[in-house]
N, C-alpha and C positions, 0 to 999 in steps of 0.2 A: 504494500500500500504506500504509495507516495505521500509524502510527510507531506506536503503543502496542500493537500489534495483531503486530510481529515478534519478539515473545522469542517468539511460541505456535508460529512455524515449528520443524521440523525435517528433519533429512536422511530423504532417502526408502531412501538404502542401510540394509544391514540389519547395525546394531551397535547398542551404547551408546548411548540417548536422552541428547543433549548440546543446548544452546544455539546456535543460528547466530550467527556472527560479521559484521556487517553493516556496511558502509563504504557513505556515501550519499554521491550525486555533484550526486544536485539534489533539493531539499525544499522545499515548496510547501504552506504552513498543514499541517502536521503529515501530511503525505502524501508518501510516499518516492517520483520518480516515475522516478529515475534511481538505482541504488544495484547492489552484490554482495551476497550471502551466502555465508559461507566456511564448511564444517563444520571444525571443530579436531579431530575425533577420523578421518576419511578424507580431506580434501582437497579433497572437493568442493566446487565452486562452483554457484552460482545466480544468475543477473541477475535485475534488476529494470529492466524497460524499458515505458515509456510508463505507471507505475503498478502494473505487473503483476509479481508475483514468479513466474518461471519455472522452475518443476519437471519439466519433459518437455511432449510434447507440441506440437500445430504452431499457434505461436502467431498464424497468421497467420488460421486458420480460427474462432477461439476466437469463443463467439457472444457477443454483446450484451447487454451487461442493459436488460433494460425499464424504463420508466417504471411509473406505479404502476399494481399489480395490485388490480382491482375484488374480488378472493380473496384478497388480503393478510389480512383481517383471520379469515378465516376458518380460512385457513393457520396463522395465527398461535394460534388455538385447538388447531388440530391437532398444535402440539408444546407447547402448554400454557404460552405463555408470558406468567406471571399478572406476572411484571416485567420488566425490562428483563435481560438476559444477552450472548451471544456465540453467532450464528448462523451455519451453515453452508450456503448454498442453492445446489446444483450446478446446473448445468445450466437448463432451462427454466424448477427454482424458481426462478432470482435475478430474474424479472418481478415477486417480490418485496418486492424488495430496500426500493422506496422507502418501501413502505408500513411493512417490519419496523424500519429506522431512522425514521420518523416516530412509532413505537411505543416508540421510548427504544434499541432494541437494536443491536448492532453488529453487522455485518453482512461476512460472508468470503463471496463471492463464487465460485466453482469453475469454472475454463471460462470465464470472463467475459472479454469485448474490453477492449481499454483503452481511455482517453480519462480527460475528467477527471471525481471519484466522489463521492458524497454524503457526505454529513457522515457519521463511522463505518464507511461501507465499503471495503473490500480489496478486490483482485482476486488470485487465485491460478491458474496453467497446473502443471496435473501429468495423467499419463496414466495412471498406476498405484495412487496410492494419494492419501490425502487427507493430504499432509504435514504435519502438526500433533501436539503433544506430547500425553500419554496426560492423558485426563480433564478439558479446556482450555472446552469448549462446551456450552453448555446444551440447544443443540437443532441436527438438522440434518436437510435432504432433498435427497434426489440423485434423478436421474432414471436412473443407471444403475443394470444389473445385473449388475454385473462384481463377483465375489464377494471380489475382495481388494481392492476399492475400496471395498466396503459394511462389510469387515471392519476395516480399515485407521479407517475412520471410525466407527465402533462403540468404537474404542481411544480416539478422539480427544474420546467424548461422556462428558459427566460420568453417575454414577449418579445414577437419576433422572430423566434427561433421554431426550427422546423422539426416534426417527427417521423419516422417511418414507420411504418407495421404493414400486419400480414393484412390483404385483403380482404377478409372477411372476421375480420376484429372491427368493434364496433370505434367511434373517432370521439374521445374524453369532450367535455364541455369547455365551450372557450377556444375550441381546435376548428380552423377553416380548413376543410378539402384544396389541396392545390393539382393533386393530380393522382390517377391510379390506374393501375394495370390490371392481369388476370393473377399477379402475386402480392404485389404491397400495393398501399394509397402512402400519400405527401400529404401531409399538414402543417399546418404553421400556426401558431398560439399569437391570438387575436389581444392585445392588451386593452382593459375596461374605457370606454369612451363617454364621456360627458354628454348627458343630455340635451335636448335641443332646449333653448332658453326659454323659460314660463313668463309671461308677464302677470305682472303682479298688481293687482287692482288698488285702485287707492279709495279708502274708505270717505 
């Protein structure tokens, strides 16, 4: 887990958006690959084992991230990423990974095996939700369609910022359709817009 990369964690229970409290037990060029995470407002804990910060989930199964992806850069258009940011690529997207860090961007990993990670990349294990503070990521793609995990991660993307998922996953609120195939849709998170002005009567 990249050390600059855990104030964006949060508790996946449902309260108060707080700060995790992180105690590292071995650190290796700016990657945590032994450490806790503590919430201060529930109690919960989180490890951090073999680079991995664990949120739920059977870490044993967690799949691999690829080497670099011949569609990195293609990907990489598809959430519109015209500079460098803070990416989220679940599942099958983190084949990825190498390409969107060789692109400047740092790169959260979802479901990814541990082992040791490229410059910029995280690994995260959660089964429910995409544990991350509200507004934190420029872009993200998951390959599931589990709608509190697409929801959860839709919280977690900044406005602006665009999502991918599988076709027939339904699109979080606050997400505009920009474009879709017979496999994924593009969405981009619509920031709140100000009412049309009321005139106000005078007594």
């Amino acid at each position: 887990m990249f050390v600059e990369l855990i104030d964006l964690l949060r508790c996946t229970r449902p309260h108060e958006d707080s700060w995790l409290v992180a105690t590292f037990h071995e650190l290796r060029e700016r990657h945590v690959l032994e450490g806790l995470l503590s919430c201060p407002v529930c109690g919960a804990r989180y490890e951090i084992r073999g680079g991995v910060a664990l949120f739920g989930g059977d870490f044993a199964q967690a799949g691999a991230v690829a080497g670099a992806d011949e569609d990195g850069v293609r990907f990489a258009a598809f959430l519109n990423l015209v500079e460098p940011g803070i990416v989220v690529l679940g599942g099958a997207w983190a084949g990825a990974a190498d390409t969107i860090t060789r692109l400047g961007s740092a790169v959260i990993a979802l479901n990814a095996a541990r082992g040791a990670g490229l410059p910029r990349l995280s690994r995260i294990r959660s089964d429910g939700s995409v544990p991350l503070a509200r507004e934190c990521v420029d872009g993200i793609a998951l390959d599931s369609a589990d709608m509190a995990m697409l929801e959860s991660a839709a919280r977690a993307l900044k406005n602006g910022g665009r999502m991918v998922a599988p076709a027939d996953a339904g699109i979080p609120g606050g997400m505009r359709e920009l474009a879709r195939d017979e496999q994924v849709w593009i969405a981009v998170k619509e920031g709140l817009t100000a009412s049309a002005p009321v005139q106000i009567a005078r007594r």
